[in-house]
mmCIF file as gemmi writes it, N, C-alpha and C atoms, coordinates in Angstrom:
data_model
loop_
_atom_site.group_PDB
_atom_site.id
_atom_site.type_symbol
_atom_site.label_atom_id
_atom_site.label_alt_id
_atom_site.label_comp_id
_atom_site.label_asym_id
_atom_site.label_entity_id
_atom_site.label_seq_id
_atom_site.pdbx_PDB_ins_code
_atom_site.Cartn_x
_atom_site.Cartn_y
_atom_site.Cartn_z
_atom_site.occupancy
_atom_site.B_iso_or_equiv
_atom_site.pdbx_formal_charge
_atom_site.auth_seq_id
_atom_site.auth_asym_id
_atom_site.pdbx_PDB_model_num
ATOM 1 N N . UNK Axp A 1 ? -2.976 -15.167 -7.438 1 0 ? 1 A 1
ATOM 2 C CA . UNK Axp A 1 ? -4.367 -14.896 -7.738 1 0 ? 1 A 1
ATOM 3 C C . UNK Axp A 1 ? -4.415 -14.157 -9.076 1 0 ? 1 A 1
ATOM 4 N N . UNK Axp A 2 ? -5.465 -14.429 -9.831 1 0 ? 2 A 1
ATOM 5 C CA . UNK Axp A 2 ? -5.145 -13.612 -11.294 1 0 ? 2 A 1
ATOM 6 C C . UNK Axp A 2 ? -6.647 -12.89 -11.134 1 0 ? 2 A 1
ATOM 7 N N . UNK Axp A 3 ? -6.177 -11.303 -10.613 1 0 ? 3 A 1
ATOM 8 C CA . UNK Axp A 3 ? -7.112 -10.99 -10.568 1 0 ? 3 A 1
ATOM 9 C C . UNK Axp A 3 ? -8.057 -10.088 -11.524 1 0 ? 3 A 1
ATOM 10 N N . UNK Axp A 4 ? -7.25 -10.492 -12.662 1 0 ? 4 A 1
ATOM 11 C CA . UNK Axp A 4 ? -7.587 -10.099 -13.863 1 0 ? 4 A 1
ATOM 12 C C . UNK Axp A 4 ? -9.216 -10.743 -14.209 1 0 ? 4 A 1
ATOM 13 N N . UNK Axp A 5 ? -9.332 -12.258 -13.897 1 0 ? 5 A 1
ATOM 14 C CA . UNK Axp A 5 ? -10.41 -12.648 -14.261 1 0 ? 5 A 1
ATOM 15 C C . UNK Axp A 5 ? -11.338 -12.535 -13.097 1 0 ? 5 A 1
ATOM 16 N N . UNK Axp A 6 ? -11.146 -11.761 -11.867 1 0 ? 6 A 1
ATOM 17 C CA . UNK Axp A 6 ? -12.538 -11.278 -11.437 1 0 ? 6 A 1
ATOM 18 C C . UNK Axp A 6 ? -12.772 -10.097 -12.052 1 0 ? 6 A 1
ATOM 19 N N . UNK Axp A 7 ? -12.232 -9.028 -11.977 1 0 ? 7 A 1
ATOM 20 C CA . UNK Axp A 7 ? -12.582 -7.962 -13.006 1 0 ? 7 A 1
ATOM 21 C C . UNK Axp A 7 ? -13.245 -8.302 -14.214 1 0 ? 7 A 1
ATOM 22 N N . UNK Axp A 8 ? -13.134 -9.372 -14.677 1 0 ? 8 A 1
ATOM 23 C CA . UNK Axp A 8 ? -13.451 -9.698 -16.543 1 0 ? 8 A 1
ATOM 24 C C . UNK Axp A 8 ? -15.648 -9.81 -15.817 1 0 ? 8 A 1
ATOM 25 N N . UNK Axp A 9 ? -15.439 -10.18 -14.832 1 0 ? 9 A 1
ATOM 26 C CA . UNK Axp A 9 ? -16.829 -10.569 -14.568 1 0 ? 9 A 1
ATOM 27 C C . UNK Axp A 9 ? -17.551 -9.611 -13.818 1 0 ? 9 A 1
ATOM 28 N N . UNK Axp A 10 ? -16.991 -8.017 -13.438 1 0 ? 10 A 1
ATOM 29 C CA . UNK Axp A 10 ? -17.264 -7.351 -12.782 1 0 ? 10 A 1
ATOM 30 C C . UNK Axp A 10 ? -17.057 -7.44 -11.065 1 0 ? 10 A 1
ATOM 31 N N . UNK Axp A 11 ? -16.123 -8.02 -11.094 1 0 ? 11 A 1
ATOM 32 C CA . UNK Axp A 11 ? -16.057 -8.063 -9.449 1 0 ? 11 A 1
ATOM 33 C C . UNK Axp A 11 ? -14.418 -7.56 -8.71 1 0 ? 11 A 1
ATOM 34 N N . UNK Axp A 12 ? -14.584 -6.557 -7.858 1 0 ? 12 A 1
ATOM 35 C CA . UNK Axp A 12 ? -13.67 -5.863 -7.58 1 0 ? 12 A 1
ATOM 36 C C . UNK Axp A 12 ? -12.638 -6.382 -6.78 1 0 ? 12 A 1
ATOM 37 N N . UNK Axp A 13 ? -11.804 -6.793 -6.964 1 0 ? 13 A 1
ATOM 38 C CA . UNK Axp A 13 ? -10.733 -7.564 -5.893 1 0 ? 13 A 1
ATOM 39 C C . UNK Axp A 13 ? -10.143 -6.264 -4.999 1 0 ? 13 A 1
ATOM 40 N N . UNK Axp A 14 ? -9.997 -6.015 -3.295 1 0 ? 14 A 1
ATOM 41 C CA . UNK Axp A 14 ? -9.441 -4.998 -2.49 1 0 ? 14 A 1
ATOM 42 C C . UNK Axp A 14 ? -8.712 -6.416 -1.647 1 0 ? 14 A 1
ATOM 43 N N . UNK Axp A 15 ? -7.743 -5.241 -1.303 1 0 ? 15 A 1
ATOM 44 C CA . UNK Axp A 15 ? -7.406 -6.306 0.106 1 0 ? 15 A 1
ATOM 45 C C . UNK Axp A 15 ? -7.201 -5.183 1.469 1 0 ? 15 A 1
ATOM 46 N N . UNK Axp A 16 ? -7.333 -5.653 2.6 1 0 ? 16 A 1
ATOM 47 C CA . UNK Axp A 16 ? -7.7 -4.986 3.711 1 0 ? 16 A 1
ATOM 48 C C . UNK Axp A 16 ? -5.971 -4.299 4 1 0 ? 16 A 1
ATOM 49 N N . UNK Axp A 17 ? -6.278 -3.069 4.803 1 0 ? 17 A 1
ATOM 50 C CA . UNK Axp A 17 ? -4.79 -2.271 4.903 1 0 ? 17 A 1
ATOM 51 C C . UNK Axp A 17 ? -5.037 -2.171 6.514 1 0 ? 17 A 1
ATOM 52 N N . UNK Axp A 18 ? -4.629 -2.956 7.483 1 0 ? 18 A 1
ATOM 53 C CA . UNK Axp A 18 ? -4.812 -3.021 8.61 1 0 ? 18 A 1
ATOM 54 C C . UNK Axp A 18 ? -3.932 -2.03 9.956 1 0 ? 18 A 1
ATOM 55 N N . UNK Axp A 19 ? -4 -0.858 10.207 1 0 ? 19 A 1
ATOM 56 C CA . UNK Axp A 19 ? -3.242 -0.279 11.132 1 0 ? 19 A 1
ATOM 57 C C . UNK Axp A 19 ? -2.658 -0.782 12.241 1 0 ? 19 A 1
ATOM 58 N N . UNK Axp A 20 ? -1.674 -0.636 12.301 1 0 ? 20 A 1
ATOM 59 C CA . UNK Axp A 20 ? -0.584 -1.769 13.26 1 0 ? 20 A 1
ATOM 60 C C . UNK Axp A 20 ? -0.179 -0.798 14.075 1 0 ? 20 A 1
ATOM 61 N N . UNK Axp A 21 ? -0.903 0.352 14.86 1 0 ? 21 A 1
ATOM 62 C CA . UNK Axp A 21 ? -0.375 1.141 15.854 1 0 ? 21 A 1
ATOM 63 C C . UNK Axp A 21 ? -0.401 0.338 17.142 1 0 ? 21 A 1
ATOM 64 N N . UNK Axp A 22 ? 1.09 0.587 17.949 1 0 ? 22 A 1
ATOM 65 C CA . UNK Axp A 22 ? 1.057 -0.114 19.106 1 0 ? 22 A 1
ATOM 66 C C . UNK Axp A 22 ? 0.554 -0.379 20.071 1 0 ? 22 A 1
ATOM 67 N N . UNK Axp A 23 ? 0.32 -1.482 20.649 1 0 ? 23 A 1
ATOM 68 C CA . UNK Axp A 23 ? -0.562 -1.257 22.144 1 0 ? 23 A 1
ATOM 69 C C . UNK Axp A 23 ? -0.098 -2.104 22.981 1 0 ? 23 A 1
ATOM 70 N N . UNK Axp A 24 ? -0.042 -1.932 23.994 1 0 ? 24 A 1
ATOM 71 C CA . UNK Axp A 24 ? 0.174 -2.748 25.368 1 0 ? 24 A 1
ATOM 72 C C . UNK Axp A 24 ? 0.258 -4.045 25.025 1 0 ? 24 A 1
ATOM 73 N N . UNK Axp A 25 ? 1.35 -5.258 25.133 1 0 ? 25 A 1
ATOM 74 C CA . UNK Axp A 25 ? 1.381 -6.457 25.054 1 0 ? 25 A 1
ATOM 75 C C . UNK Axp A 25 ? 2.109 -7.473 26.337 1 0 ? 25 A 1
ATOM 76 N N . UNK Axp A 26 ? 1.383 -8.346 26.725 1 0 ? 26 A 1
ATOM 77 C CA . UNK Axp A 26 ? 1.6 -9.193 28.001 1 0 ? 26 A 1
ATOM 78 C C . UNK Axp A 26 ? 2.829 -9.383 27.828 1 0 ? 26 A 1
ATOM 79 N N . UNK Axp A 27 ? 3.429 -9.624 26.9 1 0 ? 27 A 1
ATOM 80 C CA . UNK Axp A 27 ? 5.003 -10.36 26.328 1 0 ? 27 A 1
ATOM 81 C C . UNK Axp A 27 ? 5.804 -9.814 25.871 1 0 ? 27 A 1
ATOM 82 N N . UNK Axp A 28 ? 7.384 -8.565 26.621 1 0 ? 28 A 1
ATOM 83 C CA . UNK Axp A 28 ? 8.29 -8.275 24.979 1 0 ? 28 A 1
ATOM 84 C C . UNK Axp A 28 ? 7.429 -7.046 24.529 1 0 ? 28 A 1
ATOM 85 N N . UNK Axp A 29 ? 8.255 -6.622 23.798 1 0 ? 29 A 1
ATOM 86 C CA . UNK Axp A 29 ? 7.734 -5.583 22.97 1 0 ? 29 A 1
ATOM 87 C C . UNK Axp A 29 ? 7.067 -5.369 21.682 1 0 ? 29 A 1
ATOM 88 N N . UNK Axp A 30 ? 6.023 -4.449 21.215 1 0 ? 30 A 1
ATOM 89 C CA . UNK Axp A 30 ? 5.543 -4.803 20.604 1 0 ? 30 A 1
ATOM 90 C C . UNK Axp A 30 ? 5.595 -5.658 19.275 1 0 ? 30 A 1
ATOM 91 N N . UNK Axp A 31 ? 4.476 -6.406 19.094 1 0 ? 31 A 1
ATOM 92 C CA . UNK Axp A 31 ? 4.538 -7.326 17.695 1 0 ? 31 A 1
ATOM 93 C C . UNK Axp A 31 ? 3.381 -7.235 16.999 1 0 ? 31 A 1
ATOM 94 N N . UNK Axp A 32 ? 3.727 -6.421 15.463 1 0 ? 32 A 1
ATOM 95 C CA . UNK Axp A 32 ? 2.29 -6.098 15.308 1 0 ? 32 A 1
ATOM 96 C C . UNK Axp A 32 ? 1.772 -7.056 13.883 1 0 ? 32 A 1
ATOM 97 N N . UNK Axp A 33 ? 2.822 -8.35 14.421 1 0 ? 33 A 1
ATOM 98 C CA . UNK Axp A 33 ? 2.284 -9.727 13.449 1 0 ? 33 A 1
ATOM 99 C C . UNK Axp A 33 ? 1.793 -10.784 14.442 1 0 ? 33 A 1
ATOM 100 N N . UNK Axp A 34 ? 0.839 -10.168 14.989 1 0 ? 34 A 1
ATOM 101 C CA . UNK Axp A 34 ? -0.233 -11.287 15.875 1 0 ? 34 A 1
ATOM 102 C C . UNK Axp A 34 ? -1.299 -11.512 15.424 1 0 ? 34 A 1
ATOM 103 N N . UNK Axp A 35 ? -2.619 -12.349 15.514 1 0 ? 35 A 1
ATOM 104 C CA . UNK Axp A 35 ? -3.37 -12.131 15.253 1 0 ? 35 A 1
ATOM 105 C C . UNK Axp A 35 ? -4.331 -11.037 16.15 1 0 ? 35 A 1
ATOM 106 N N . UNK Axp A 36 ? -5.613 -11.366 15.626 1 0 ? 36 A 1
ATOM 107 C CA . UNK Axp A 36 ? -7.026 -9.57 15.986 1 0 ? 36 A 1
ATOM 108 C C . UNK Axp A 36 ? -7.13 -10.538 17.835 1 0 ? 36 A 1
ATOM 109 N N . UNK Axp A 37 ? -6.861 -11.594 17.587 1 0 ? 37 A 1
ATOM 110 C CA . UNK Axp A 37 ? -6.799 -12.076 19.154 1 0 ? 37 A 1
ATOM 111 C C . UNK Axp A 37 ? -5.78 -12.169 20.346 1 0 ? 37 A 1
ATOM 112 N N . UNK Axp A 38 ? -5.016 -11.401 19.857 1 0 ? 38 A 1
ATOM 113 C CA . UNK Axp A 38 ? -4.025 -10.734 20.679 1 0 ? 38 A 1
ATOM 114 C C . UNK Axp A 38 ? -4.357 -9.274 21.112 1 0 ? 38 A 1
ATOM 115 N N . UNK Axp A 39 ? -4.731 -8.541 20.424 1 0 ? 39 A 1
ATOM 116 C CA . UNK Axp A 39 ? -5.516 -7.113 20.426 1 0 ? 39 A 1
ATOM 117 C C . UNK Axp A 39 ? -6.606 -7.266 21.609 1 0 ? 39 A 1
ATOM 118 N N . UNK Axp A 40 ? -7.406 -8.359 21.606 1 0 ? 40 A 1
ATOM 119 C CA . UNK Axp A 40 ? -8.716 -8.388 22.053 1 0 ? 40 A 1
ATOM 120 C C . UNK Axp A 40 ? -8.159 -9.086 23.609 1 0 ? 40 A 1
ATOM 121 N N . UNK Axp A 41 ? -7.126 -10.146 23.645 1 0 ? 41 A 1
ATOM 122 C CA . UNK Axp A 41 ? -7.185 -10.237 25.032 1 0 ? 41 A 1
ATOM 123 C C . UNK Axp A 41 ? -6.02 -9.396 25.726 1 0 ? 41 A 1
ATOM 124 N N . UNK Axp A 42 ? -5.736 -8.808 25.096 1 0 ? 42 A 1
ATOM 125 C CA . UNK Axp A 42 ? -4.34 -7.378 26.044 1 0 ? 42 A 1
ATOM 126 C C . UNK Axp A 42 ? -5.747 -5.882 26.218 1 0 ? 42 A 1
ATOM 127 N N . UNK Axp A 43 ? -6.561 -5.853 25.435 1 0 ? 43 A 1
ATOM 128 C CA . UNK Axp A 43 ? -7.136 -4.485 25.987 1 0 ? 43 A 1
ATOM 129 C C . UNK Axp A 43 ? -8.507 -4.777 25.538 1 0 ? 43 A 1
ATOM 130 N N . UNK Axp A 44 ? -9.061 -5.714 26.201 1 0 ? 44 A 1
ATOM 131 C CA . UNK Axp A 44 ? -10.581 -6.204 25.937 1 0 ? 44 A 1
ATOM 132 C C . UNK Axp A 44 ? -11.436 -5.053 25.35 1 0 ? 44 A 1
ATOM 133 N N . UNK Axp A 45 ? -12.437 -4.494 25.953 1 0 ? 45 A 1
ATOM 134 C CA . UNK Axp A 45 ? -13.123 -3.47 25.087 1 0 ? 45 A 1
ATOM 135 C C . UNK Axp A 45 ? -12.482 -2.146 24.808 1 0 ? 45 A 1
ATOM 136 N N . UNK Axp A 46 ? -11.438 -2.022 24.996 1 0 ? 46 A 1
ATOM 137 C CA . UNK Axp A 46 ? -10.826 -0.998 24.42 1 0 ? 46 A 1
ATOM 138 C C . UNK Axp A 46 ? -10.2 -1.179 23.194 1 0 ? 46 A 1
ATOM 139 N N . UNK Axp A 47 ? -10.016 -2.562 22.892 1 0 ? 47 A 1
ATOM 140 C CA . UNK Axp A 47 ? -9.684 -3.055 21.386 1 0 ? 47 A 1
ATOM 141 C C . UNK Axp A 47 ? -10.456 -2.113 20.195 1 0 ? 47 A 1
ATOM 142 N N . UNK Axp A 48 ? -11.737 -1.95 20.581 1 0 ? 48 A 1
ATOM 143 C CA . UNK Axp A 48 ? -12.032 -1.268 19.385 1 0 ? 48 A 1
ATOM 144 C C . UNK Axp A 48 ? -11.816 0.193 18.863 1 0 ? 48 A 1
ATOM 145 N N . UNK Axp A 49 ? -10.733 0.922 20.466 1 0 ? 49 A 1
ATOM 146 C CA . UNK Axp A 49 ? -10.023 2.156 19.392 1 0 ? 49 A 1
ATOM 147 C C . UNK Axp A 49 ? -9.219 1.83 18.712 1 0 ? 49 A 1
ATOM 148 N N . UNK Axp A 50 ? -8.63 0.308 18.299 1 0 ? 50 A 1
ATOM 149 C CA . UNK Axp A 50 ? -7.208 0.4 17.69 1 0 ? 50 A 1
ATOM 150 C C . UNK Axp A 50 ? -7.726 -0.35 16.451 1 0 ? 50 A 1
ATOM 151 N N . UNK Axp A 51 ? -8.715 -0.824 16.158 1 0 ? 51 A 1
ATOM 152 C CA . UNK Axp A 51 ? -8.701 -1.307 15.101 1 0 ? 51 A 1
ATOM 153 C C . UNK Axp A 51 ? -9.67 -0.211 14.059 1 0 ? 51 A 1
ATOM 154 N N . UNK Axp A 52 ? -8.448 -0.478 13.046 1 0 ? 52 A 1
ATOM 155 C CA . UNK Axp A 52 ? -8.841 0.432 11.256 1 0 ? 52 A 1
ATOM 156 C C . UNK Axp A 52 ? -8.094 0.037 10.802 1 0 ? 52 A 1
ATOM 157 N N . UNK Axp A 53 ? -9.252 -0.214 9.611 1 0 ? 53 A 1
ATOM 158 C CA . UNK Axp A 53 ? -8.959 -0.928 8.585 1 0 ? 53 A 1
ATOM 159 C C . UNK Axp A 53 ? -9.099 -0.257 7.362 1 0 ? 53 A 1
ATOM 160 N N . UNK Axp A 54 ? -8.499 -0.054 6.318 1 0 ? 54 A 1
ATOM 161 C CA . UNK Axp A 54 ? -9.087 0.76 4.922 1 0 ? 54 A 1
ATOM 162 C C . UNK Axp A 54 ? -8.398 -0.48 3.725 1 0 ? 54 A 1
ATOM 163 N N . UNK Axp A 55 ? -9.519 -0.488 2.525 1 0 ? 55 A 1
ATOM 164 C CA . UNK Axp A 55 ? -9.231 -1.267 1.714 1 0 ? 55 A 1
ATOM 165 C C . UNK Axp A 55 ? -8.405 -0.707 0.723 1 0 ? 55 A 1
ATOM 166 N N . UNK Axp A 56 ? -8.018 -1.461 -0.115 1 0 ? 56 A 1
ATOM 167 C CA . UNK Axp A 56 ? -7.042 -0.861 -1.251 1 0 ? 56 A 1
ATOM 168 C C . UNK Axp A 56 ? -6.97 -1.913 -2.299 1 0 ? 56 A 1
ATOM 169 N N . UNK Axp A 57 ? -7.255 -1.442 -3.617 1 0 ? 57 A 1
ATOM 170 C CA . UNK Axp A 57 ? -7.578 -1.86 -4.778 1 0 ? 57 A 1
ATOM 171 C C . UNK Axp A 57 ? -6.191 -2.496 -4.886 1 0 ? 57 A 1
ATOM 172 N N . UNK Axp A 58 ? -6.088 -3.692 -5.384 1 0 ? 58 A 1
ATOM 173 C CA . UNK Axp A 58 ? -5.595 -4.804 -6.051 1 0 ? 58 A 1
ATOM 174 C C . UNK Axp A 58 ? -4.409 -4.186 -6.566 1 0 ? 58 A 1
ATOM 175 N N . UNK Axp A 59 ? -4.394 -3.208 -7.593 1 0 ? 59 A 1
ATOM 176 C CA . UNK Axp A 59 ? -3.622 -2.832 -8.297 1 0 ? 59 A 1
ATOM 177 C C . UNK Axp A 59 ? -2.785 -1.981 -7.82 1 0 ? 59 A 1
ATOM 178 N N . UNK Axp A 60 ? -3.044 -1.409 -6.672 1 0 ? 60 A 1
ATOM 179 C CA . UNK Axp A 60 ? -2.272 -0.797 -5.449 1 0 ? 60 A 1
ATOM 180 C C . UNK Axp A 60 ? -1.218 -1.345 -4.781 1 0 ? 60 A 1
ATOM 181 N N . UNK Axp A 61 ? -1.694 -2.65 -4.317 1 0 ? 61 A 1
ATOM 182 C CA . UNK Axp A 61 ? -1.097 -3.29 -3.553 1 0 ? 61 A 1
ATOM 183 C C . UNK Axp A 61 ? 0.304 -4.116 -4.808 1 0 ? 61 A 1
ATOM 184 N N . UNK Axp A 62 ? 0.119 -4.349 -5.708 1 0 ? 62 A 1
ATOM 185 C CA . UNK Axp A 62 ? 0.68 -5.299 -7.073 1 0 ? 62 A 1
ATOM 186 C C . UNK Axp A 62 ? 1.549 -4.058 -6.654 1 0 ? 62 A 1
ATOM 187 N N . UNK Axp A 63 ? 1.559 -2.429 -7.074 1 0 ? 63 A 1
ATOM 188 C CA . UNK Axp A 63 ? 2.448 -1.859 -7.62 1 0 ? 63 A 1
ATOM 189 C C . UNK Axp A 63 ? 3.293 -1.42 -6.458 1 0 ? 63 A 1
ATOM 190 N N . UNK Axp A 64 ? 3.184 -1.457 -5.052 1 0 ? 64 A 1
ATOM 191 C CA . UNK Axp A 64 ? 3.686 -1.42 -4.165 1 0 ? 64 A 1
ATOM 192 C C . UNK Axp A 64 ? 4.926 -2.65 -3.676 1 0 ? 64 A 1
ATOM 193 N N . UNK Axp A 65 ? 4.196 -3.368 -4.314 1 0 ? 65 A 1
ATOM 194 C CA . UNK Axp A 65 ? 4.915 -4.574 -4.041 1 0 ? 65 A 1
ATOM 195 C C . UNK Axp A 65 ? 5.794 -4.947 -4.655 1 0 ? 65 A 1
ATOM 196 N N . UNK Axp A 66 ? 5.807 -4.46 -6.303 1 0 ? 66 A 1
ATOM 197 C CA . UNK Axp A 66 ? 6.909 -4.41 -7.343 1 0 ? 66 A 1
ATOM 198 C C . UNK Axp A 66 ? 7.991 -2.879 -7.017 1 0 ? 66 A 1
ATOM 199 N N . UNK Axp A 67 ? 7.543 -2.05 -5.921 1 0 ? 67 A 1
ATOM 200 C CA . UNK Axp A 67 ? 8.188 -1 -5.888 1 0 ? 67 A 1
ATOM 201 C C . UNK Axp A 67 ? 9.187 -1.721 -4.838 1 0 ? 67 A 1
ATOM 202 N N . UNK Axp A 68 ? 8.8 -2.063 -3.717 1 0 ? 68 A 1
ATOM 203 C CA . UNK Axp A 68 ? 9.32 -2.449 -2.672 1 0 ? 68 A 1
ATOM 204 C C . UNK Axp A 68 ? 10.854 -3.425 -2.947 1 0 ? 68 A 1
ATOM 205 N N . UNK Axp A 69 ? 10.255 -4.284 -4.546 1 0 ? 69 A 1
ATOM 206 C CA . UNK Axp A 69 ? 10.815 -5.777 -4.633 1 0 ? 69 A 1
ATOM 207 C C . UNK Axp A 69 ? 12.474 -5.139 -5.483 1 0 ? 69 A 1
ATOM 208 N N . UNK Axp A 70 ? 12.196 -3.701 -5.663 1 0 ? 70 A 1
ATOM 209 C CA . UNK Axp A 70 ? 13.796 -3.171 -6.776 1 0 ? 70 A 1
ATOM 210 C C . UNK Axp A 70 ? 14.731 -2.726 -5.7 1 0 ? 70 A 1
């Protein structure tokens, strides 16, 4: 993605930072590369204490990712 040219037009590129704290799973131990529909059918309305989400600017995520990659 070059997110250089949404910025050029004023538009802020974030991407979502999703909390992967554990919870109860039908299967095995936890896996917190499922999808939000795994969450929702292991703890139906209680799903919504576990989900938070906080965004994080573009350039965050780039420099994290070049930190990670040395």
């Amino acid at each position: 993605m070059q997110h250089e040219l949404f910025e050029d037009v004023g538009i802020e590129v974030e991407y979502m930072n999703y909390d992967n704290s554990p919870y109860s799973q039908a299967f095995g131990s936890f896996d917190p590369f499922v999808t939000i529909l795994d969450l929702l059918a292991n703890l139906g309305p209680d799903a919504n204490h576990h989900i938070k989400a906080a965004t994080i600017p573009w350039r965050q995520i780039v420099a994290l990712q070049f930190k990670n990659e040395k």
